[in-house]
N, C-alpha and C positions, 0 to 999 in steps of 0.2 A: 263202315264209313266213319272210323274212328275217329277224331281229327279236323272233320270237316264244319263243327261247332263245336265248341268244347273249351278247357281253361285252356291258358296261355301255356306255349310249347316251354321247353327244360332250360333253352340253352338261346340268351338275348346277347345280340350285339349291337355296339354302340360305335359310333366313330368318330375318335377324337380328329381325325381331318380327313376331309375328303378332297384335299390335295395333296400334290406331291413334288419331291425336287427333284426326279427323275423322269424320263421319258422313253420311258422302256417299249421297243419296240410290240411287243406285245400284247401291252396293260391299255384299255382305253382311258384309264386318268391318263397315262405319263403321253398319250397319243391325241389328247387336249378334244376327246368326240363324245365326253359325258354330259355336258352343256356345264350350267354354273356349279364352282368348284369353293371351298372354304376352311374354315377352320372350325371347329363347333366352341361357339361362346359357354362360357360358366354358368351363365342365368340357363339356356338352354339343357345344358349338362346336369343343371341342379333338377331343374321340372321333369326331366326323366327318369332322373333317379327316385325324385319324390312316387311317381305315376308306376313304378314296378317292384317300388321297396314292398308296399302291403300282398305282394304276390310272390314273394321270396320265401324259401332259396329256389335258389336254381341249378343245374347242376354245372352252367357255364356263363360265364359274362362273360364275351368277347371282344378285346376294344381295338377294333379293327373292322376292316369295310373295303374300301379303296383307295385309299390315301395312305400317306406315313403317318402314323401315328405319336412321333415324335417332333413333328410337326407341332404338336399341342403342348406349349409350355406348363402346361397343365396335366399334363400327361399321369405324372406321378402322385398327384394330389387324385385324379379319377382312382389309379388304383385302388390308393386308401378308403376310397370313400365306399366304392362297389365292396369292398373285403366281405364288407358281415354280409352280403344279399347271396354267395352263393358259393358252391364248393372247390372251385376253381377259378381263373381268371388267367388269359389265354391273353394275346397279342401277336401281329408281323409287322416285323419290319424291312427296311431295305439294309439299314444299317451302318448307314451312312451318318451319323447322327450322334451315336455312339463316343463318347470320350469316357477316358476312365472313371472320371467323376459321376457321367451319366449309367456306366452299367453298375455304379458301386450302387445310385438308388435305386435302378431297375431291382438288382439283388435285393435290397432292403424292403422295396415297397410290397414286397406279400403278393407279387405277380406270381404267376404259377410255372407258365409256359411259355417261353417267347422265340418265335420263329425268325432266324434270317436269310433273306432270298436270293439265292445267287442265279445264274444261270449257265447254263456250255459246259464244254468241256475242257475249257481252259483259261487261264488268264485274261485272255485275248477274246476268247467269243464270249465272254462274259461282259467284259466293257464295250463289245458292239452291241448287243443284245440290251444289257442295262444301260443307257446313253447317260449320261452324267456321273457314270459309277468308275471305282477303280477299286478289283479287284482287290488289291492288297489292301485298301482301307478297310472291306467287308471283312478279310480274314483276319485283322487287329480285333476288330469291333469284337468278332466272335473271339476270341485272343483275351479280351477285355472282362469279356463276361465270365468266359471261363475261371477265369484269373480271379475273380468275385467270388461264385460260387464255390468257395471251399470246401461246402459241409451237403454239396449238390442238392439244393433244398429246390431251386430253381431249374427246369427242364429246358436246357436248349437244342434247339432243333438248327441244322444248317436245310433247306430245301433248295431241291433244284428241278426245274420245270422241264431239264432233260433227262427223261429216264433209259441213256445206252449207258454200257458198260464202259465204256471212255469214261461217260462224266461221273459214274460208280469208283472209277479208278484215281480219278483225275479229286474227287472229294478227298476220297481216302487218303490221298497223297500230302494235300493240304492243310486235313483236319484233324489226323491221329495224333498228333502229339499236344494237343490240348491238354493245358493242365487239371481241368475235371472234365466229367462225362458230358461229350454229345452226340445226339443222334442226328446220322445222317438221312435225308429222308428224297426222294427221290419220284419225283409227279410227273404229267404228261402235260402239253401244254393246252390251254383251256381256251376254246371261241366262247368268246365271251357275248350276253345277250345284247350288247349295245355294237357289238360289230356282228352281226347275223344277217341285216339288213333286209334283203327280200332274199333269205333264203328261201326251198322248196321246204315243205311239208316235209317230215319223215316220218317212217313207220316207226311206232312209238313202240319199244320193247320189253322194257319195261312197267310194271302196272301204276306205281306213283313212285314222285320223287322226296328222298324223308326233309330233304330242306326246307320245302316250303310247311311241313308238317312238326320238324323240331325246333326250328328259328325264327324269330322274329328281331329284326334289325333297323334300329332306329340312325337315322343319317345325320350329318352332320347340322345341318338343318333343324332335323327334330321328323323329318317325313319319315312314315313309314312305309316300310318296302319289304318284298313277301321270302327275297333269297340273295343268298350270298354273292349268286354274279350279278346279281342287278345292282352294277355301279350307277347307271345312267337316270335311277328311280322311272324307267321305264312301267313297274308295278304298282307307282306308289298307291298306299291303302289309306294314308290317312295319315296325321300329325300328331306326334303328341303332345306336343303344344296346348292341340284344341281338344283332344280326347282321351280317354281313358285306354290304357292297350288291352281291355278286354272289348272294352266298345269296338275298337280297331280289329281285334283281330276278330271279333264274332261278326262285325258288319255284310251285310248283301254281299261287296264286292271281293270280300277277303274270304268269304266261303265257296262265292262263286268258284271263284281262281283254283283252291283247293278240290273241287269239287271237279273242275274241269281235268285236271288232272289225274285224279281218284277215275273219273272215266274214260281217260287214255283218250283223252281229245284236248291237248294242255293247251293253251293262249301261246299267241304267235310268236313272245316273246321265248317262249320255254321250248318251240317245236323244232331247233336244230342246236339243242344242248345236249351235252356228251351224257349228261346224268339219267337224262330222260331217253337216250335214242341210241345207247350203248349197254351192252352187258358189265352189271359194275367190274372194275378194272382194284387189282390190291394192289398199291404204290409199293414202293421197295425200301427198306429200313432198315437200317443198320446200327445200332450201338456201338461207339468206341471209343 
């Protein structure tokens, strides 16, 4: 029961906004059913930073959640400042956001990894899919970055939440001739805990899920919340505002939850997620 009280997990996310300018058929931010939505203020972003600097490094700062994260004028000053806390520092985006100016600091600000999210298998099911997007803006944006990266210090991933060979071929088509490396990477599409609603129970198949055991993820807000698909703070554990994140993460209710898990009876929010009620699945990647 490793885990289930113990230090703070390896790899924290933060999120510079937990809104967004898209309304992507799928995502419950862009589908407006997470309840209150924002931007995360600087004083909030500093008390965080203060509250997991003495529990540093990490092996990941994540600054992403459910929202754009460029959304956050602020964006690239976070960078800067998470640098020394941990051995990486990750990001998604939509990518929409992107001008040349902006991937020239992405490149600069000592990000590690930044994802961008397309969908379909084509131009067209991509913009029905991502409502507010246009395909050929996200393909500049990665265009843009690439175009930065000269000495490929910075890992860009294109993702696509359709994993057929259409949309394998349909990348490929798009994205080979960037002028440095990126990785194609290719996911299944995800029900997310805030649209689950009254699902049934499912037989839980596997034994625990590592998310709520390697992550802890602070919201734009400062709430904390126990996994990555809880956009809606459906889990929330507690604030870090008002507490310490070991207080947070050893408290009653943030062991309970793990715990519930740990014994293959997870909380209602967790009990029709793919992580927990699916034999893990390996996404598909490509380099080119």
């Amino acid at each position: 029961m490793d885990g289930l009280a113990s230090k703070l997990p390896e790899v924290i996310r933060i999120e510079p906004a937990g809104s967004c300018n898209l309304k992507c058929v799928h995502c419950p931010t862009g589908q407006g059913i997470v309840g209150e939505v924002g931007v995360m203020r600087w004083g909030t972003f500093e008390e965080a930073v203060r509250k997991i600097a003495p529990y540093a490094p990490y092996n990941a700062i994540v600054l992403y959640h459910g929202g754009e994260p460029l959304l956050n004028g602020k964006f690239i000053e976070m960078v800067k400042t998470v640098r020394p806390l941990c051995k990486k520092i990750k990001t998604v985006t939509n990518g929409t956001l992107i001008t040349r100016q902006k991937a020239k600091e992405i490149v600069e600000s000592g990000l590690d990894e930044i994802t961008v999210s397309i969908d379909g298998s084509s131009a067209e099911e991509n913009d029905k899919i991502r409502v507010g997007s246009r395909f050929s803006q996200l393909a500049e944006a990665v265009k843009l970055l690439s175009e930065e990266n000269n000495n490929n210090r910075l890992t860009i991933i294109v993702s696509n939440s359709d994993a057929s060979d259409n949309a394998r071929l349909f990348m490929k088509r798009e994205f080979s001739n960037m002028p440095s490396r990126v990785i194609l990477r290719q996911n299944h599409f995800i029900v997310w805990p805030a649209q689950i609603g009254s699902a049934k129970k499912h037989i839980v198949m596997n034994n625990h899920c590592d998310k709520v055991y390697e992550t802890m993820t602070i919201r734009w807000n400062g709430d904390i919340v126990p996994c990555c698909y809880d956009l809606a703070s459906q889990g929330k554990m507690g604030s870090i505002l008002e507490n310490s994140p070991e207080e947070i993460w050893n408290n009653d209710k943030y062991v309970s939850f793990r715990k519930a898990i740990y014994d293959r009876n997870p909380p209602d929010m967790c009990q029709s997620c793919g992580v927990l009620n699916a034999p893990p699945y390996a996404y598909k990647e490509e380099t080119i």
